[in-house]
C-alpha positions as CSV (number, residue, x, y, z in Angstrom):
1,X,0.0,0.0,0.0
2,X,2.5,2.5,0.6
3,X,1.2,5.7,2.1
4,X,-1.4,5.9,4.3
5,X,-5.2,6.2,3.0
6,X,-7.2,9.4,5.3
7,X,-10.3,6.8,4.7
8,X,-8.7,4.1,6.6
9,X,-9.6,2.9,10.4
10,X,-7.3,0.1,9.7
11,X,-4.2,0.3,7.3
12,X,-1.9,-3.7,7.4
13,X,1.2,-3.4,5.5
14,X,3.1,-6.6,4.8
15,X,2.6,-7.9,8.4
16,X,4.7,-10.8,9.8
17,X,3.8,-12.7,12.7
18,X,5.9,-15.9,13.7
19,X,3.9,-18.2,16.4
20,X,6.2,-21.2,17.3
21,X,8.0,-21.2,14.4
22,X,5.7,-21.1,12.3
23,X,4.7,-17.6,9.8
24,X,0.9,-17.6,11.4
25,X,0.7,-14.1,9.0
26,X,3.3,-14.0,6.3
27,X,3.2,-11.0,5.0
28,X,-0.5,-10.0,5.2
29,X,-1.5,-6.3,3.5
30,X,-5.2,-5.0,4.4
31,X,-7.2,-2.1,4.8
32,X,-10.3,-1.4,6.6
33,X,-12.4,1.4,6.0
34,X,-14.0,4.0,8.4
35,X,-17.5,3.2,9.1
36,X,-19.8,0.2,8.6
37,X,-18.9,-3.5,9.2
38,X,-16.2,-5.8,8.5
39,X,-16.0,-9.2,8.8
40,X,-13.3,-11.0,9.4
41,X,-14.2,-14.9,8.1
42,X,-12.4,-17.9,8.6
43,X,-12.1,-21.1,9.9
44,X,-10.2,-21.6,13.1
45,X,-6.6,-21.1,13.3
46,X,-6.5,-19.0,10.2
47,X,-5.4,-16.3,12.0
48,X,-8.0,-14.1,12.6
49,X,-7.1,-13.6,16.0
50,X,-3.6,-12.9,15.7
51,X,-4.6,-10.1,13.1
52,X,-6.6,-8.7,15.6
53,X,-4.7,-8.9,18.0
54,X,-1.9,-7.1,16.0
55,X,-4.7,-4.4,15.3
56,X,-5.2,-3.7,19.2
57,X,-1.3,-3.5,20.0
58,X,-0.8,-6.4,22.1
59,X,0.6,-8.9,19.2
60,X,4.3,-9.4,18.9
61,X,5.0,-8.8,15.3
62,X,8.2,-10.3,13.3
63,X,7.9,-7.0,10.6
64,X,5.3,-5.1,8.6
65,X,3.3,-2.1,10.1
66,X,-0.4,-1.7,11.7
67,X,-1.8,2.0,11.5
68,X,-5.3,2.1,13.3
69,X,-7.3,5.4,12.9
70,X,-3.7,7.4,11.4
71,X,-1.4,5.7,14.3
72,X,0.7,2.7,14.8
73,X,-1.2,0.1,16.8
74,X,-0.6,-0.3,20.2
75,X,-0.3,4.0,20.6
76,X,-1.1,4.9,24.1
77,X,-3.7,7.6,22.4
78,X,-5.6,4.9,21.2
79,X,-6.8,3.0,24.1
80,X,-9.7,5.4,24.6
81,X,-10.5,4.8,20.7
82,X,-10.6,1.6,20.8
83,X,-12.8,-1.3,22.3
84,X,-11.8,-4.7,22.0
85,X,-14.1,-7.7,22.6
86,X,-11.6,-11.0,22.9
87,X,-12.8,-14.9,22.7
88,X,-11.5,-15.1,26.7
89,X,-13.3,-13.4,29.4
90,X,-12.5,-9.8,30.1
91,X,-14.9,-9.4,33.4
92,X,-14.8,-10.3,37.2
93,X,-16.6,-12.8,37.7
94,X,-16.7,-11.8,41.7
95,X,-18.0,-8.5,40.6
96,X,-21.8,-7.3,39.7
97,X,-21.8,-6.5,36.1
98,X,-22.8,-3.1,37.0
99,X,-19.2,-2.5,39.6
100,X,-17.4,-4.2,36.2
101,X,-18.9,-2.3,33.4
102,X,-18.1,1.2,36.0
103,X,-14.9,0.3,36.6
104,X,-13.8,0.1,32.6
105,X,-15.6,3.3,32.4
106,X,-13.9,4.9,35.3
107,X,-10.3,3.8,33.5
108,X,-10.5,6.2,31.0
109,X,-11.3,9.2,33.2
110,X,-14.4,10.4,31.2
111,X,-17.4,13.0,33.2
112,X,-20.0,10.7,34.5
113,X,-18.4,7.7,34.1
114,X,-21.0,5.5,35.8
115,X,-23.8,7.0,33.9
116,X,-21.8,6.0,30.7
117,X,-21.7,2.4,32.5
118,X,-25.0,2.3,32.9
119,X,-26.2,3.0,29.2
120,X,-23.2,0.5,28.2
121,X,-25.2,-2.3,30.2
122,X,-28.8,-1.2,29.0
123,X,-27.3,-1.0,25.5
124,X,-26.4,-5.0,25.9
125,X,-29.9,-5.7,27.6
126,X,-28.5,-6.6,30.8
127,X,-30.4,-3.8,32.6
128,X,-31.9,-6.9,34.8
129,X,-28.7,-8.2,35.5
130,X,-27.1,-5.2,36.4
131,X,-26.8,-5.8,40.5
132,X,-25.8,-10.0,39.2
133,X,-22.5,-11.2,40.2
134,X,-20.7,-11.8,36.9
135,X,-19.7,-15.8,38.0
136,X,-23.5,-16.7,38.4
137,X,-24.5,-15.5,34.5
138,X,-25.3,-17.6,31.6
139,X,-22.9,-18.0,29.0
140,X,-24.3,-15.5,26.5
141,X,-25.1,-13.0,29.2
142,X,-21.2,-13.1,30.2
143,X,-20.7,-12.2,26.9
144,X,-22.5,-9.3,26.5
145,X,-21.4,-8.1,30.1
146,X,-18.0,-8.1,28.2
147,X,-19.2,-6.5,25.3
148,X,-20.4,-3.7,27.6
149,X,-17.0,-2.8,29.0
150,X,-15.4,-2.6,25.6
151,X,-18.9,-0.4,24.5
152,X,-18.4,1.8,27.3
153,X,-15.7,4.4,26.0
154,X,-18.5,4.7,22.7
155,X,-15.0,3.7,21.0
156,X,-14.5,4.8,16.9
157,X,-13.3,1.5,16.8
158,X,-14.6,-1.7,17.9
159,X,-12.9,-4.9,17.7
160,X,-14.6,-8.2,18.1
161,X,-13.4,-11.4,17.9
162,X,-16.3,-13.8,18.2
163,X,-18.7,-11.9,19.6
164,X,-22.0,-14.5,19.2
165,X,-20.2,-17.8,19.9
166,X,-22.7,-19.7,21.8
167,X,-25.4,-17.0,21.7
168,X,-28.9,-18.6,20.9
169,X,-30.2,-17.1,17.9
170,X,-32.4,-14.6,19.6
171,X,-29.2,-13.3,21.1
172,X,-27.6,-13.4,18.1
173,X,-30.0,-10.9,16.4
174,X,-30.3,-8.1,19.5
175,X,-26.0,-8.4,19.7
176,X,-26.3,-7.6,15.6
177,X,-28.9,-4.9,15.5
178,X,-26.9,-3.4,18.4
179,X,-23.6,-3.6,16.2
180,X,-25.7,-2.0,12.9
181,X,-27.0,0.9,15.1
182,X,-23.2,1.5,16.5
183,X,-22.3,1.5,12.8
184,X,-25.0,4.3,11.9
185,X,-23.5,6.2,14.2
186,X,-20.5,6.5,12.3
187,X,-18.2,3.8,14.4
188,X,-15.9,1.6,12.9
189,X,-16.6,-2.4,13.4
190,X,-14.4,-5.3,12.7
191,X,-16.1,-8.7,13.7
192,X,-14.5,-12.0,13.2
193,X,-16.9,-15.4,12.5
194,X,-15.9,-18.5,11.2
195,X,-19.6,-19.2,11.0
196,X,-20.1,-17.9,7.3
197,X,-24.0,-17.1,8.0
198,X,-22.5,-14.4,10.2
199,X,-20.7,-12.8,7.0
200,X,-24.3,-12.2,5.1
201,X,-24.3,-9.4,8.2
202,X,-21.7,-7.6,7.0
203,X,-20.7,-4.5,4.3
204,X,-17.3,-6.1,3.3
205,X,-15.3,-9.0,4.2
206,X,-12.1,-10.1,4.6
207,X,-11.8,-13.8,4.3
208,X,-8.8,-15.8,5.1
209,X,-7.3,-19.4,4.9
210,X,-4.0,-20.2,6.5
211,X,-2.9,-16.3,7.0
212,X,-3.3,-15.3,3.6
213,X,-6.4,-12.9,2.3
214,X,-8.8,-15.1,-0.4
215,X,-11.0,-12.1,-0.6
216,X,-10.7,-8.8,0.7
217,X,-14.5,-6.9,-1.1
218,X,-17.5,-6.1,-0.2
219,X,-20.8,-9.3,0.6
220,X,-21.7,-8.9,-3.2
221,X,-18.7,-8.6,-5.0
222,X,-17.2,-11.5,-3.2
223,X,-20.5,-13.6,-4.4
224,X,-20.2,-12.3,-7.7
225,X,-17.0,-13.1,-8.0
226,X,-17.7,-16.7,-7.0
227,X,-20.7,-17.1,-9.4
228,X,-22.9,-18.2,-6.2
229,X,-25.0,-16.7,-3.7
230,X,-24.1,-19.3,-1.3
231,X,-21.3,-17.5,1.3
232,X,-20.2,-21.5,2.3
233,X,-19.8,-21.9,-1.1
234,X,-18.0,-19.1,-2.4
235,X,-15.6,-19.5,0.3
236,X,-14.6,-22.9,-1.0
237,X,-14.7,-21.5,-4.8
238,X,-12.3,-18.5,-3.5
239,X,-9.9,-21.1,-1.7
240,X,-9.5,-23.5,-5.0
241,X,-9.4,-20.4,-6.8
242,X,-6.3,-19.4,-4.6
243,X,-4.8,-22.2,-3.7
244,X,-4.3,-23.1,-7.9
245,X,-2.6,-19.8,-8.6
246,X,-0.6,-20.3,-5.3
């Protein structure tokens, strides 16, 4: 890519990552634009987590460069832009989700942090849970009690790696509308699946096999591409496709 693009949330120039022994991301190039929804599809251990974990700053990185909203990943400046949903629990689980959500909120020193706290865990739909001790949630509610921490700073980006794993589908559908509605409001979202009905949900997608980018386009364009309509299937199309010219 070269320079960096002013429309970019997310610019990934010839990243390296070495897990070990092993190039997990040899020499990945991306760029994610400001606004809407991303997806991030691929099976497991494609890499989708190391990518976004590169993208938040906390990924050791052999060579390449990650700029998130105009600078390098991991910048101190950032960690009030940024909210970052990861596959391992983020909460106390010997803490309400209410004395959770307001202490995230209270890290980044805003006015009125617990009233942000408080719209954060309305905004999930865990209003009724709020006085709950974390350890004594279901599954899916202990996800969106984590969801509500990284929602809290109302960050320009939002990173989520496997949001809806093990959501019921009901779930599933109140988490997505209150993604959409975070997109309308001009925020950034990057959601990784490898559940390919999830990708139908999103603008663009960025789908990957073994580290390597098969399709980087928007929903349509990938589908066009493949001459189907059928996400499962164009995958598979896209991955012949690229593992013949590789």
């Amino acid at each position: 890519m070269g320079t960096e693009s002013p429309e970019a949330a997310i610019q990934v120039e010839d990243l390296v990552v070495v897990r070990g022994g092993k190039k997990v991301l040899p020499n990945l190039s991306t760029l994610v634009r400001r606004g809407g929804i991303t997806g991030l599809l691929g099976p497991s251990g494609s890499g989708k987590t190391t990518l976004m974990r590169a993208i938040v700053g906390v990924q050791r990185v052999r060579s390449g460069r990650v700029t998130v909203l105009g600078e390098p990943a991991g910048s101190p400046s950032l960690r009030h832009r940024i909210g970052y949903f990861t596959q391992s629990p983020s909460v106390y689980t010997d803490m309400t989700v209410r004395e959770n959500v307001r202490y995230f909120a209270r890290l980044y020193d805003f006015p009125k942090p617990d009233v942000r706290a408080d719209a954060a865990i309305e905004e999930v739909g865990l209003g009724d849970q709020a006085g709950q001790l974390v350890g004594t949630l279901s599954g899916g509610q202990h996800n969106r009690a984590s969801l509500a921490c990284a929602l809290v700073s109302r960050p320009e980006l939002l990173v989520l790696d496997e949001p809806t794993v093990g959501l019921d589908p009901v779930l599933r559908e109140e988490l997505w509308d209150s993604f959409r509605k975070l997109a309308s409001e001009g925020a950034t979202l990057l959601v990784s699946s490898h559940v390919m009905d999830e990708a139908n949900r999103c603008e663009r997608l960025i789908l990957l096999r073994d580290g390597a980018i098969v399709a980087d386009d928007t929903t349509q364009a990938i589908k066009d591409r493949a001459g189907t309509n059928d996400l499962d299937r164009a995958f598979l199309t896209l991955v012949q496709q690229h593992e013949e010219v590789a």
